[in-house]
C-alpha positions as CSV (number, residue, x, y, z in Angstrom):
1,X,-108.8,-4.6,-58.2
2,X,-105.5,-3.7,-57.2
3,X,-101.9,-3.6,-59.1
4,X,-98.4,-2.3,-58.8
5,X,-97.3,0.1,-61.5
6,X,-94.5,-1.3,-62.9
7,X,-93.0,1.3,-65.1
8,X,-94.1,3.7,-68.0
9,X,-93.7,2.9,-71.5
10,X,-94.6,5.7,-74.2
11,X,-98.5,6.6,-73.2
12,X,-99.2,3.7,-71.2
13,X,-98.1,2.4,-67.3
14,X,-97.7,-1.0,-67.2
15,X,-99.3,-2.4,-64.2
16,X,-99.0,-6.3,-62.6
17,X,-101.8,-7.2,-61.3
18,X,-101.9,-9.0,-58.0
19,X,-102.3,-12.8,-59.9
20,X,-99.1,-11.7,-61.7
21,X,-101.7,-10.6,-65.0
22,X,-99.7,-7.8,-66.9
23,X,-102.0,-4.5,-68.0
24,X,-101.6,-1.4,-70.0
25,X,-103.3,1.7,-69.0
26,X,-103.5,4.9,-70.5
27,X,-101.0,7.1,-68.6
28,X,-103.7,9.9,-68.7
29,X,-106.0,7.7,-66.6
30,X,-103.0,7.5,-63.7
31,X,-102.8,10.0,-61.1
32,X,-99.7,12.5,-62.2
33,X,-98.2,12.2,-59.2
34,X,-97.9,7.8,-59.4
35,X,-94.2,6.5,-59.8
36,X,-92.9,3.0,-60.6
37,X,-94.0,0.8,-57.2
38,X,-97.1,2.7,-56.3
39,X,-100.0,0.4,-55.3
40,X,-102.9,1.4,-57.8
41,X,-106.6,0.3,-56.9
42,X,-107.9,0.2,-60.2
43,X,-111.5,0.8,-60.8
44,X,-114.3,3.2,-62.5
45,X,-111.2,5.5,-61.3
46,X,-107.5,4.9,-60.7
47,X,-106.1,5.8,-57.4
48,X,-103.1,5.4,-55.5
49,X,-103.2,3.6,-52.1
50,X,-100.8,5.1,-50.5
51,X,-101.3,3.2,-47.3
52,X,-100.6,-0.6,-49.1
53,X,-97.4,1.4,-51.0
54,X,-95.7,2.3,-48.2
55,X,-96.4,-1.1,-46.4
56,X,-95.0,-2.6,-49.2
57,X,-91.4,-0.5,-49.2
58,X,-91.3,-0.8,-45.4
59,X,-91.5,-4.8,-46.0
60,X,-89.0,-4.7,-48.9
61,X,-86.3,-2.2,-47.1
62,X,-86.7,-5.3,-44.2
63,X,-86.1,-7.5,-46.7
64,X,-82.8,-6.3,-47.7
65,X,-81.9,-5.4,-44.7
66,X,-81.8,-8.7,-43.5
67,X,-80.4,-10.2,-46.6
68,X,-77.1,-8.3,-45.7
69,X,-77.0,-9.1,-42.1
């Protein structure tokens, strides 16, 4: 399963799911290092995948790039 970490609130990340389901997690079950827009694959452990992240922020910098063209 994967999800985008939304944002922190108190002890727990909020993280949308890719079918737009909304989930609390722990923040001590989140790899320290995650910030708000990371791609999370959430299983028996939480991981970042950084590959799908940065394809994700390469596609929305394109995005607004060509919105102000």
């Amino acid at each position: 399963m994967f999800g985008i970490l939304d944002r922190f609130e108190g002890s727990f990340a909020i993280v949308e799911l890719y079918d737009s389901q909304i989930i609390n997690i722990e923040v001590s079950k989140i790899p320290k290092e995650a910030r708000e827009g990371d791609v999370l694959s959430i299983g028996e452990h939480i991981t970042i995948d950084h590959e799908e992240t940065k394809k994700r922020k390469n596609a929305i910098e394109k995005l607004s790039k060509d919105m102000w063209k």
